[in-house]
C-alpha positions as CSV (number, residue, x, y, z in Angstrom):
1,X,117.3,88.1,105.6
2,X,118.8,84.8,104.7
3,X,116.7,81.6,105.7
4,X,118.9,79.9,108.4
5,X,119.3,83.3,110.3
6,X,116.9,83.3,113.8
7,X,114.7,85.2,113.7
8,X,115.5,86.4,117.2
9,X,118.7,88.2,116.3
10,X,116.5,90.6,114.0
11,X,117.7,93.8,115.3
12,X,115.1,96.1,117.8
13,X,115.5,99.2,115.1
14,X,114.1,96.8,112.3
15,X,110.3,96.9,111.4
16,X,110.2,92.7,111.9
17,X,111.0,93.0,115.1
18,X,108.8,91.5,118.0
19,X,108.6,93.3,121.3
20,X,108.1,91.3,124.2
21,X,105.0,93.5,125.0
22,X,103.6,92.7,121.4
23,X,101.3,89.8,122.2
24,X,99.4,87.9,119.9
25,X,95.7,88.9,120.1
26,X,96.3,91.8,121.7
27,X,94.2,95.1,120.5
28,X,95.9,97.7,119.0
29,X,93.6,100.6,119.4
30,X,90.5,100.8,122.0
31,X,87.5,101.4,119.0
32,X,87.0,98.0,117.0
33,X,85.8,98.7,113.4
34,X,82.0,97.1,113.0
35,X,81.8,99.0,109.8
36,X,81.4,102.4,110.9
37,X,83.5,105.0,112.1
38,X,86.3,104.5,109.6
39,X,88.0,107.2,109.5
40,X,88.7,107.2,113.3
41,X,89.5,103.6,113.5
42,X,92.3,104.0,110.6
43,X,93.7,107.1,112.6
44,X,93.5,105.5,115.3
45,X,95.6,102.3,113.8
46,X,98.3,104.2,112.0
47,X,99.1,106.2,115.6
48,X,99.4,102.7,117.1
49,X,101.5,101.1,114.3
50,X,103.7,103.8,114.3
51,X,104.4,104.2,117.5
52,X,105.5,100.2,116.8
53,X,107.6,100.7,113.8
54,X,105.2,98.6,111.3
55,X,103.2,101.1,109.6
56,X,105.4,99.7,106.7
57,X,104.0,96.5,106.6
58,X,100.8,97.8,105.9
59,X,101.8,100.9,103.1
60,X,104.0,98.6,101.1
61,X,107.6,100.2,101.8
62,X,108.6,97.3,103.4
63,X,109.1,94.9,100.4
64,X,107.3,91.2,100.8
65,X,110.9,89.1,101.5
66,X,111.3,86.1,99.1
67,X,109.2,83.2,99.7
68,X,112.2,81.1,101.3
69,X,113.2,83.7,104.3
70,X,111.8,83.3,107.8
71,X,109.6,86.7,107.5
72,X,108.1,85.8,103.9
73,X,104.4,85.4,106.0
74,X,103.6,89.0,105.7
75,X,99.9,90.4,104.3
76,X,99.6,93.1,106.0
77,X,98.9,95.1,103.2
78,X,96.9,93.4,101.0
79,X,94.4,94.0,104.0
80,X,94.9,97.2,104.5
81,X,94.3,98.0,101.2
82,X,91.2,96.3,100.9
83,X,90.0,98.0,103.7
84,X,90.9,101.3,102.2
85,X,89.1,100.3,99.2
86,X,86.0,99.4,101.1
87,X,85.4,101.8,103.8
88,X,88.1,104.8,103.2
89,X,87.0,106.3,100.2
90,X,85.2,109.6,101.1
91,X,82.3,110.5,99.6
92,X,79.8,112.8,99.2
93,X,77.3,111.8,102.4
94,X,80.3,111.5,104.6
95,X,81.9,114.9,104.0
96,X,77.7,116.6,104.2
97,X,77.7,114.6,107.5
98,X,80.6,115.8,109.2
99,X,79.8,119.3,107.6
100,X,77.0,119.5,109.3
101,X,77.7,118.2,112.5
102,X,80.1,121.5,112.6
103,X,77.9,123.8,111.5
104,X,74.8,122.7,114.3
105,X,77.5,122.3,117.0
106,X,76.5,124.9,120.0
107,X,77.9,124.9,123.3
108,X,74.1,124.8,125.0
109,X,74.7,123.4,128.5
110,X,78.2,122.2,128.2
111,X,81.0,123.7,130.1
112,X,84.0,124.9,127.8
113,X,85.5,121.5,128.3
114,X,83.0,119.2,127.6
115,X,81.9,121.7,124.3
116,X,85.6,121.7,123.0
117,X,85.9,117.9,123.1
118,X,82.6,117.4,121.4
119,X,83.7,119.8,118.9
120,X,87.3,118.1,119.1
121,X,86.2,114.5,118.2
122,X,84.5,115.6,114.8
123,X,88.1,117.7,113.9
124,X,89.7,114.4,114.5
125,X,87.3,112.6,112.3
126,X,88.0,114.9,109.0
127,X,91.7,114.4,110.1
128,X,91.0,110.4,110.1
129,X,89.1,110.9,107.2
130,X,92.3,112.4,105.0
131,X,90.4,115.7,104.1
132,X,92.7,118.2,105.0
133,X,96.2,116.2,103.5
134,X,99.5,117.3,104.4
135,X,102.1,118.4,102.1
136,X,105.2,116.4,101.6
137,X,107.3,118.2,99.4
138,X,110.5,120.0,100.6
139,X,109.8,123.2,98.9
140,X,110.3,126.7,101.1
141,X,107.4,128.6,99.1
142,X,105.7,129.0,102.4
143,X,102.3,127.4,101.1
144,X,102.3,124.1,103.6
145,X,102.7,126.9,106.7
146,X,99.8,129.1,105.0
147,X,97.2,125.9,104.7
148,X,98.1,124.8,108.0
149,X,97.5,128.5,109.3
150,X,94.4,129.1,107.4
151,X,92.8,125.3,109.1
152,X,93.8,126.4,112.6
153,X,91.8,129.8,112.1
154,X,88.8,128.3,110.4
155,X,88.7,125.9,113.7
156,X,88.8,129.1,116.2
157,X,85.9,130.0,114.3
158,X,83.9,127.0,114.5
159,X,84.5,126.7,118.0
160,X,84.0,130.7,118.5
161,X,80.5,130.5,116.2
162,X,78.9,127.8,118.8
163,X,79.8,129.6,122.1
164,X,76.9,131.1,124.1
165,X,75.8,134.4,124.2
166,X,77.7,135.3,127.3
167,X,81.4,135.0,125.6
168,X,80.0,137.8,122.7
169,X,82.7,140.1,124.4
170,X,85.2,137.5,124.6
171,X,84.3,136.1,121.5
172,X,84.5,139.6,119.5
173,X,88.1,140.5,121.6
174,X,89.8,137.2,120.2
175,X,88.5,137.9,117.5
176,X,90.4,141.6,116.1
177,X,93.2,139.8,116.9
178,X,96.0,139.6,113.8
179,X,96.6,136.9,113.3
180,X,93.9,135.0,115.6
181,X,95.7,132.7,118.3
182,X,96.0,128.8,118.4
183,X,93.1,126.9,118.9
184,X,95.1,125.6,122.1
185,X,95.4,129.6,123.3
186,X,91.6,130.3,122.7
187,X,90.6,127.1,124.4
188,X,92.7,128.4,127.5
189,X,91.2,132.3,127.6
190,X,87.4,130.4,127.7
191,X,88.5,128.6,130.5
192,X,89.7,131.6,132.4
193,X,87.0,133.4,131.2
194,X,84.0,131.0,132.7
195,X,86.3,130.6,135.6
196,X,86.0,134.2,136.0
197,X,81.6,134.1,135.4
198,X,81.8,131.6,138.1
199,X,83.6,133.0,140.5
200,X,80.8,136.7,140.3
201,X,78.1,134.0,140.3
202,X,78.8,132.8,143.7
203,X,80.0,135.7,145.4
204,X,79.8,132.9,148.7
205,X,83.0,131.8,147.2
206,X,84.6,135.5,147.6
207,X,83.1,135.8,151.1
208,X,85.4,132.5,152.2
209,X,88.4,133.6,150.9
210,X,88.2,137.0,152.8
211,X,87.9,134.8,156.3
């Protein structure tokens, strides 16, 4: 971008581009890093920067401009990489941490809901901490479908292993099926299901609607 060109006629498609709604001192994302909780705060910060067009700025496609254009003020990713070399590096305690917060996980007194967001947030903290990467390539071998596959079964299991003994039946029908069902679909036949062992549990219920 040559020097003498404002700034304000950068177009809204490119990355430099302001946004009236982006104001100064404004947070991004609702968690501030302290130090912990890395791998959810950097999730959490590319899903915001994308949705703003700058994630760029911060994985070094978007060359630094030359020191005499109006944009040349950008260090975004001399940051970002620092932080990655600080905190994002996964290591051994981490990954037995988050291991074992999945294997203890039982539903105990929790409804189906409040069990599969508990379960949820440590998924989404392997996702944040980039253990389970994604595949890039443009191949058509089938292997990027087949990893993808095998992660969504092993999380119906996790979340099928910590149910309570009252879904064994339910628990044992999803699981013949071939191949198992979406997390999103098992999820959905628990909440029918302890819909179901709520409605015999208070046959009062029953007695209303018949009036």
């Amino acid at each position: 971008m040559p020097a003498n060109e404002s700034v304000n006629t950068i177009s809204i498609d490119d990355p430099h581009y302001i946004h009236p709604s982006d104001i100064p001192g404004v947070k991004l994302v609702g968690n501030v890093f302290e130090g912990s909780g890395y791998g959810n705060w950097r999730r959490s910060m590319l899903i915001a920067l994308s949705a703003k067009n700058k994630t760029g700025f911060i994985d070094g496609t978007i060359p630094k401009p030359a020191a005499t254009s109006a944009t040349a003020n950008s260090t975004a990713e001399v940051a970002w990489k620092e932080l990655e070399e600080r905190f994002g590096q996964s290591n051994g305690a981490q990954l037995y941490g988050v291991q074992k917060k999945l294997n203890d996980f039982a539903q105990g007194n929790d409804n189906i809901a409040t069990y599969f967001t508990k379960i949820k947030s440590v998924w989404d903290e392997i996702e944040g901490m980039g253990m389970n990467p994604r595949c890039s390539c443009s191949c058509n071998c089938g292997a990027t479908e087949k990893q993808q596959k095998f992660e969504e079964d092993k999380r119906v299991v996790q979340f099928l292993m910590g149910l309570n003994n009252s879904y064994t039946a339910i628990r044992g029908t999803i699981l013949i099926q071939n191949p198992l069902p979406k997390i999103a679909m098992v999820y959905n036949i628990l909440l029918q299901e302890e819909r179901q062992e709520s409605y015999i549990i208070h046959p009062k219920f029953k007695l209303k609607l018949q009036q």
